[in-house]
PyMOL commands that place a pseudoatom at each C-alpha (Angstrom):
pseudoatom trace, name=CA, resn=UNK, resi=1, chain=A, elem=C, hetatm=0, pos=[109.739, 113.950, 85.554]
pseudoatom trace, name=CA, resn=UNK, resi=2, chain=A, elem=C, hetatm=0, pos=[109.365, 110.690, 86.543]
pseudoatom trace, name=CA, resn=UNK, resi=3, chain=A, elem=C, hetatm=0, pos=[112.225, 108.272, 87.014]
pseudoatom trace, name=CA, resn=UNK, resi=4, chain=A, elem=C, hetatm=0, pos=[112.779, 104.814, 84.880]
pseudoatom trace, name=CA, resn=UNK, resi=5, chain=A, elem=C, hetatm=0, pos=[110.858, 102.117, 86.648]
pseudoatom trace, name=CA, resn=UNK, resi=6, chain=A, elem=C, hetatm=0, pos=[108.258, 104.472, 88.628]
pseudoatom trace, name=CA, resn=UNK, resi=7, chain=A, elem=C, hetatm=0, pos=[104.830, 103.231, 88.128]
pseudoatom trace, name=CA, resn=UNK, resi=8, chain=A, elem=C, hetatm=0, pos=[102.230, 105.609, 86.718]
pseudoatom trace, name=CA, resn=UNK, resi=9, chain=A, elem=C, hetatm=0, pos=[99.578, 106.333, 89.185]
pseudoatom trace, name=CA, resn=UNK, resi=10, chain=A, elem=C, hetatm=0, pos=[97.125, 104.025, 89.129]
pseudoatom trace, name=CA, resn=UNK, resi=11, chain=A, elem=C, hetatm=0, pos=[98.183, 101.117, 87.190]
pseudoatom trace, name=CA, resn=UNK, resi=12, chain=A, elem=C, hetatm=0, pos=[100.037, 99.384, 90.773]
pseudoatom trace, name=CA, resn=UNK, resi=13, chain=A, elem=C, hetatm=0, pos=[96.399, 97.852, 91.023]
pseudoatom trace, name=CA, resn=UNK, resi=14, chain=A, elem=C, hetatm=0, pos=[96.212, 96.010, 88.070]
pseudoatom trace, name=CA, resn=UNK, resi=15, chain=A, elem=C, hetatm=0, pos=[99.611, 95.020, 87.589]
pseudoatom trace, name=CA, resn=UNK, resi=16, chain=A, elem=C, hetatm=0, pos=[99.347, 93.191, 91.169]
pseudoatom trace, name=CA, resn=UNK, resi=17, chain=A, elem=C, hetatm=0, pos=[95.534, 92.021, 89.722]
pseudoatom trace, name=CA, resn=UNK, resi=18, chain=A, elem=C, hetatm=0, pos=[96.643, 90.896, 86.429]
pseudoatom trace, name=CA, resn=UNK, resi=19, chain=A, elem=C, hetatm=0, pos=[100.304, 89.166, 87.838]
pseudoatom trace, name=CA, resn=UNK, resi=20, chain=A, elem=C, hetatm=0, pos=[97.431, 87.105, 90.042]
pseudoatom trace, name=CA, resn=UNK, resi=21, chain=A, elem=C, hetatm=0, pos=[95.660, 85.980, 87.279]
pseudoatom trace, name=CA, resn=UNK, resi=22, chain=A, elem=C, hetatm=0, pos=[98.241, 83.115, 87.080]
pseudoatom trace, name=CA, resn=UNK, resi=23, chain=A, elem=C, hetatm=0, pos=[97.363, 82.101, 90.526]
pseudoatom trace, name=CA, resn=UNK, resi=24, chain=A, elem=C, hetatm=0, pos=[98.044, 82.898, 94.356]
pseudoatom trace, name=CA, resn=UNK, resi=25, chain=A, elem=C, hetatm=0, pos=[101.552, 84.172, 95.525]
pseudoatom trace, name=CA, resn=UNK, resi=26, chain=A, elem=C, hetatm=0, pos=[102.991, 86.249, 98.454]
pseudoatom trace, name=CA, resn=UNK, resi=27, chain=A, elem=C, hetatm=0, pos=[103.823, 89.550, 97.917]
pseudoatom trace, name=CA, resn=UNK, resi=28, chain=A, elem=C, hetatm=0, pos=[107.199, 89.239, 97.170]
pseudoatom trace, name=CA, resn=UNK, resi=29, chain=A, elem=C, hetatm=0, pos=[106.870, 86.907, 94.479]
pseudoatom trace, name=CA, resn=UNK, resi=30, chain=A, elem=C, hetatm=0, pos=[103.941, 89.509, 93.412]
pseudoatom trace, name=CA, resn=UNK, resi=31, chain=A, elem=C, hetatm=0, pos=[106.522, 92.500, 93.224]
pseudoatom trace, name=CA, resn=UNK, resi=32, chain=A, elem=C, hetatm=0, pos=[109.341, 89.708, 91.259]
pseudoatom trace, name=CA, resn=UNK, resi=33, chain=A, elem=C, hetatm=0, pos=[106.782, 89.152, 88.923]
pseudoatom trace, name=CA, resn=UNK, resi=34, chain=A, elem=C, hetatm=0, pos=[105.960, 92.330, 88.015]
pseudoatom trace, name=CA, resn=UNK, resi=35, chain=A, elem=C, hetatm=0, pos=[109.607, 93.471, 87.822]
pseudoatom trace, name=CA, resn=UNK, resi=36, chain=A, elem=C, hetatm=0, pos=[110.760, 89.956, 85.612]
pseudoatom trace, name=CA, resn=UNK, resi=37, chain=A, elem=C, hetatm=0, pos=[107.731, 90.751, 82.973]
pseudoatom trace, name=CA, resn=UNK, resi=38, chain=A, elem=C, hetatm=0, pos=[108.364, 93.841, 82.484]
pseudoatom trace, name=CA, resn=UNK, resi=39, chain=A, elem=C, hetatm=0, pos=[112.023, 93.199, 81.582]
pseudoatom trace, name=CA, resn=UNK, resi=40, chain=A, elem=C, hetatm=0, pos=[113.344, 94.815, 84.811]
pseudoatom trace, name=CA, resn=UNK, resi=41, chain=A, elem=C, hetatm=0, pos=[111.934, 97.853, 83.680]
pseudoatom trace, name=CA, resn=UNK, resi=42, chain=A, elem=C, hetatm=0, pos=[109.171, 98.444, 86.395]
pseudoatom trace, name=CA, resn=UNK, resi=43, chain=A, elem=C, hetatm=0, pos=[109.559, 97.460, 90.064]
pseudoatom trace, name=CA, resn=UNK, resi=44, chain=A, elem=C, hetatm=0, pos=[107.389, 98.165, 93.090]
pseudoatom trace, name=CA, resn=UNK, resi=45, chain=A, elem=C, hetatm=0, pos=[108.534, 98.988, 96.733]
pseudoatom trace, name=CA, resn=UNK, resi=46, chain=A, elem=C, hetatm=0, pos=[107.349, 97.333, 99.685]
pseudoatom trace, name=CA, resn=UNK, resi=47, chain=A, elem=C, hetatm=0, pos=[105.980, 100.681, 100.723]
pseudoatom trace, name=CA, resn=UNK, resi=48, chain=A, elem=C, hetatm=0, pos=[103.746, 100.866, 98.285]
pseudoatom trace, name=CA, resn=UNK, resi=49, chain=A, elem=C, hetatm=0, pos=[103.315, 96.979, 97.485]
pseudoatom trace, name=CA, resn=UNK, resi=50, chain=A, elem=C, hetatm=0, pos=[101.901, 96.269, 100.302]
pseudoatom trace, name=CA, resn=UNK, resi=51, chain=A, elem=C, hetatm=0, pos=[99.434, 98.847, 101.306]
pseudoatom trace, name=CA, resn=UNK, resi=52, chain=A, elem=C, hetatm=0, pos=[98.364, 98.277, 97.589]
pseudoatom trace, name=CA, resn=UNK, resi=53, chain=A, elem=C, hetatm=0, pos=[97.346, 94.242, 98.492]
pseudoatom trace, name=CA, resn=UNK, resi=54, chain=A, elem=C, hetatm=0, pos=[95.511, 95.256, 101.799]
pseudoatom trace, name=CA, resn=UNK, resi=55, chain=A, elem=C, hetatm=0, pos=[93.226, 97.688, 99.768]
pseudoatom trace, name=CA, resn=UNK, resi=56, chain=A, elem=C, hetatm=0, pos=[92.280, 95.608, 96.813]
pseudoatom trace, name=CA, resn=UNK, resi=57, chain=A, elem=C, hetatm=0, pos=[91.756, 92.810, 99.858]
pseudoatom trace, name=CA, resn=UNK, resi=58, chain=A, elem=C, hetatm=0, pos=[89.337, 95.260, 101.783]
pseudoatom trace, name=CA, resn=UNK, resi=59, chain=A, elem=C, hetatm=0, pos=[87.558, 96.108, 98.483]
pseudoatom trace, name=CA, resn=UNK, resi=60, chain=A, elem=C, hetatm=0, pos=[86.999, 92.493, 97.910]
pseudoatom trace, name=CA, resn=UNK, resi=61, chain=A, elem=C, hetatm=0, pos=[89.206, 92.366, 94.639]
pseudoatom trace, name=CA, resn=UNK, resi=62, chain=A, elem=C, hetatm=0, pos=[91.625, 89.857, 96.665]
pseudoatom trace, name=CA, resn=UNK, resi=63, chain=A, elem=C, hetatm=0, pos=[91.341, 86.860, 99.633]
pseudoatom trace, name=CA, resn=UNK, resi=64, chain=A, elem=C, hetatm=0, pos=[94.278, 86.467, 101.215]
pseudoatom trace, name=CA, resn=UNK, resi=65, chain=A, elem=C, hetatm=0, pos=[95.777, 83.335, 103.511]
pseudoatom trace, name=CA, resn=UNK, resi=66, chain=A, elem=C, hetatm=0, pos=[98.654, 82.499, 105.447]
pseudoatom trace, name=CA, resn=UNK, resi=67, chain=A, elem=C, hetatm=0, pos=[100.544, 79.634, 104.218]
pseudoatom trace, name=CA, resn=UNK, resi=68, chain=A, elem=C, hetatm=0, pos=[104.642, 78.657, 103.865]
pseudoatom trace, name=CA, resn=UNK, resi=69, chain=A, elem=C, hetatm=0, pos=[106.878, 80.075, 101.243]
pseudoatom trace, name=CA, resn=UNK, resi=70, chain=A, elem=C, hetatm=0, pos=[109.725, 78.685, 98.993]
pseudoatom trace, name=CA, resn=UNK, resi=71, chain=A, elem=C, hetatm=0, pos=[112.210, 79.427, 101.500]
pseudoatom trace, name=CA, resn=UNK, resi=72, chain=A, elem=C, hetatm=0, pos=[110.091, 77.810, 104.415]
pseudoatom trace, name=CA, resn=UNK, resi=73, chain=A, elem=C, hetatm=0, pos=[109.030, 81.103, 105.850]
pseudoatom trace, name=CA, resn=UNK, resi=74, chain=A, elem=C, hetatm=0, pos=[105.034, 82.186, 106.825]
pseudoatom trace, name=CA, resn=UNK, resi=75, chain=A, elem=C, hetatm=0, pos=[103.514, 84.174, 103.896]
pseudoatom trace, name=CA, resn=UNK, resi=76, chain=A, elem=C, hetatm=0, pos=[100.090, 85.543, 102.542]
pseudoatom trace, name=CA, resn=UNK, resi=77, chain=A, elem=C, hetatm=0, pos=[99.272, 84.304, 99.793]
pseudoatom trace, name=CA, resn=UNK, resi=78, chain=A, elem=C, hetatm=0, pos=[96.985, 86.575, 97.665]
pseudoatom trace, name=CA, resn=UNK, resi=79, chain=A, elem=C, hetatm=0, pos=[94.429, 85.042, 95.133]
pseudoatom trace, name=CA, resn=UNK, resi=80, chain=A, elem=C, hetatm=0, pos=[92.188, 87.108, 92.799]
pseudoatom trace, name=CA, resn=UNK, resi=81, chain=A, elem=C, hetatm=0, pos=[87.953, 86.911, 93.218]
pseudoatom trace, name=CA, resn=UNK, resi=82, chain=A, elem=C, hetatm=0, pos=[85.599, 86.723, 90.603]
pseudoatom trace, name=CA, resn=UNK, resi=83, chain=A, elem=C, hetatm=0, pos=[84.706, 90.445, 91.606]
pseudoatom trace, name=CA, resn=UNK, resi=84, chain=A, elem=C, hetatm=0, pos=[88.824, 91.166, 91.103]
pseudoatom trace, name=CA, resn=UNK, resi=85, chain=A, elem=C, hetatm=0, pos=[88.993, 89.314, 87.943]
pseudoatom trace, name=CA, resn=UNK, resi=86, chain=A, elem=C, hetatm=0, pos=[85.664, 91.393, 86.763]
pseudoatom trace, name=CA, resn=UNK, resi=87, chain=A, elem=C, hetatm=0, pos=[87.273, 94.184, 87.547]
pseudoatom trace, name=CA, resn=UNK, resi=88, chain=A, elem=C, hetatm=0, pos=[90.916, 93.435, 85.741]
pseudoatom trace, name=CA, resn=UNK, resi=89, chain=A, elem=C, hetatm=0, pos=[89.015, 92.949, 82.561]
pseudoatom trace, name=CA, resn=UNK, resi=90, chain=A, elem=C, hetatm=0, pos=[87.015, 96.514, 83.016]
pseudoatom trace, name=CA, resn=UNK, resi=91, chain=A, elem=C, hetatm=0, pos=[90.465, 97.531, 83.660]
pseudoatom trace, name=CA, resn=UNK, resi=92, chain=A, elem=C, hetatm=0, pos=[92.792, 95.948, 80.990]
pseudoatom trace, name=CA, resn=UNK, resi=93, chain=A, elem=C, hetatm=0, pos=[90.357, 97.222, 78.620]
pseudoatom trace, name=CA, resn=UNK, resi=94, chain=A, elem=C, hetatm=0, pos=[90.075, 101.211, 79.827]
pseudoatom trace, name=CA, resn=UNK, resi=95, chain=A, elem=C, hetatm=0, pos=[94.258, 101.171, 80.053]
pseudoatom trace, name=CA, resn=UNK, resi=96, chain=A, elem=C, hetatm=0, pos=[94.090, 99.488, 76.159]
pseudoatom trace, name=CA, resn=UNK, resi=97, chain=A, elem=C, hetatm=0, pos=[91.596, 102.410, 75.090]
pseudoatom trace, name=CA, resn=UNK, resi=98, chain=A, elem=C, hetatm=0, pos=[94.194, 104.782, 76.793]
pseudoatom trace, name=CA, resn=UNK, resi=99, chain=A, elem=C, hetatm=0, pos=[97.025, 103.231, 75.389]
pseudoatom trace, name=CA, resn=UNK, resi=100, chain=A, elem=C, hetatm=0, pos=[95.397, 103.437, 71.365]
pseudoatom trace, name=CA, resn=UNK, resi=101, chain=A, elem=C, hetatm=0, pos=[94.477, 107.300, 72.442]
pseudoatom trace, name=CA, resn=UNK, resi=102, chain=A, elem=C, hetatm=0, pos=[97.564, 107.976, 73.898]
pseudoatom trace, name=CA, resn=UNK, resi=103, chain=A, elem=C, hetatm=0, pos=[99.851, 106.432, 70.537]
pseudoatom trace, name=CA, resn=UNK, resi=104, chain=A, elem=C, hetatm=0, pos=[97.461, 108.578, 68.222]
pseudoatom trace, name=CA, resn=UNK, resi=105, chain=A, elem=C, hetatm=0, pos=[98.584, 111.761, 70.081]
pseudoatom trace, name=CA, resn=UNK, resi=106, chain=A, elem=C, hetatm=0, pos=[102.140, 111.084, 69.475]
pseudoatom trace, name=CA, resn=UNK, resi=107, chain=A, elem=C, hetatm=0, pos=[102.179, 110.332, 66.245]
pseudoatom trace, name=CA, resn=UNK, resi=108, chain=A, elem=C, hetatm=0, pos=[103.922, 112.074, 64.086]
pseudoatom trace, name=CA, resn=UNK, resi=109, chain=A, elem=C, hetatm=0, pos=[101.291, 114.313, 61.758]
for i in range(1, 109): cmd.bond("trace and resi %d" % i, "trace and resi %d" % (i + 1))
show_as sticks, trace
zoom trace
């Protein structure tokens, strides 16, 4: 069973996708983003954070560039493409079909 705050598989990609959507930010500030909006209830390790943000760059879903942070330390910054932000929508809108499924199953009859 899994444990409070572990991500189901497969939705690290759009949470980092959709917390972009706001605009670029290192990965750090990616994984305190997730974790603030979901009221502390998700987080996201650096172990899987960050091989997460080199495959969505490789597949063209993110650019990346170095720049400073807020505590005047080197950083990539990661900013969302037009094919990235195509692909959030396709993918907001399968997990939202899921979701509906999902909340007719449980149900009570």
């Amino acid at each position: 069973m899994a444990e409070s705050g572990d991500l189901m598989q497969g939705t690290l990609d759009m949470l980092i996708l959709k917390t972009l959507q706001r605009g670029p930010l290192h990965g750090y500030a990616i994984a305190e983003g997730i974790h603030s909006r979901s009221d502390d209830a998700l987080r996201v390790e650096e172990g899987a954070l960050y091989p997460a943000l080199h495959r969505l760059e490789l597949r063209g879903l993110l650019s990346a560039q170095w720049g400073v942070s807020e505590n005047n330390r080197r950083a990539k910054y990661y900013k969302l493409t037009v094919p990235g932000r195509k692909y959030l929508e396709a993918e907001l809108a399968r997990w939202k079909g899921m979701v509906t499924a999902i909340g007719r199953v449980i149900q009570p009859a």
